[in-house]
N, C-alpha and C positions, 0 to 999 in steps of 0.2 A: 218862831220865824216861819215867814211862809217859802213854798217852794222857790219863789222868786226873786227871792230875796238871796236865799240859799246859792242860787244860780247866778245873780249878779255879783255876788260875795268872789264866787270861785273865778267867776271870768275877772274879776276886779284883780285876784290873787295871781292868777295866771298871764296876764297882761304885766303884771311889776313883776313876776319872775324873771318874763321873757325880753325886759329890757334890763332887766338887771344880769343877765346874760349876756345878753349883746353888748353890756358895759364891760363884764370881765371878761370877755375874747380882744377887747380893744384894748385893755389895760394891759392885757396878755401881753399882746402885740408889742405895746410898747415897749415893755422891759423884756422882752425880748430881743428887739430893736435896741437898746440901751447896753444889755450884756453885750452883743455881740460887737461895740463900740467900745466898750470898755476891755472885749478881748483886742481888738485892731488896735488900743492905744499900751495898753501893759507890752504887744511884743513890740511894739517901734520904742516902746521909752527900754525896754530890754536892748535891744539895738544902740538904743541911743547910752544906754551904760556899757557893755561894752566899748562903746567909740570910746567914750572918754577914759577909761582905764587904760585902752590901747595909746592914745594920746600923751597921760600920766605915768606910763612904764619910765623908766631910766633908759637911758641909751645901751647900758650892758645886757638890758632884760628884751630888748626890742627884736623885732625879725630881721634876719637879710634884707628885705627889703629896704627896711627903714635905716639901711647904713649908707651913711655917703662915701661914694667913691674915693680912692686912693687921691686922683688929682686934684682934690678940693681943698 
């Protein structure tokens, strides 16, 4: 091969590196983007199991709060 070839070879190589880089910083991003959605949705669905155990308690297992007053 001649020098030029040699040289278009590498800028040819270098060129699909550098977009194959800039593909996995976006792809980065994304799932990055996606984790941090999937941590925002695991604690409100946490939240959201407690509620419901709290709701499913029995009345003996429940808090003061959740007692009705004497004149009821």
């Amino acid at each position: 091969m001649n020098e030029q070839k040699l040289t278009d070879k590498v800028v040819s190589l270098e060129t699909t590196l550098m977009h194959l880089q800039h593909e996995f910083e976006q792809l980065n991003s994304v799932v990055l983007d996606q984790q941090r959605e999937l941590d925002a949705m695991k604690l409100k669905m946490k939240g959201l199991n407690e509620k419901i155990v709290e709701l499913e308690l029995p009345p003996e297992q429940s808090g003061p709060a959740d007692e009705v007053p004497p004149h009821y």
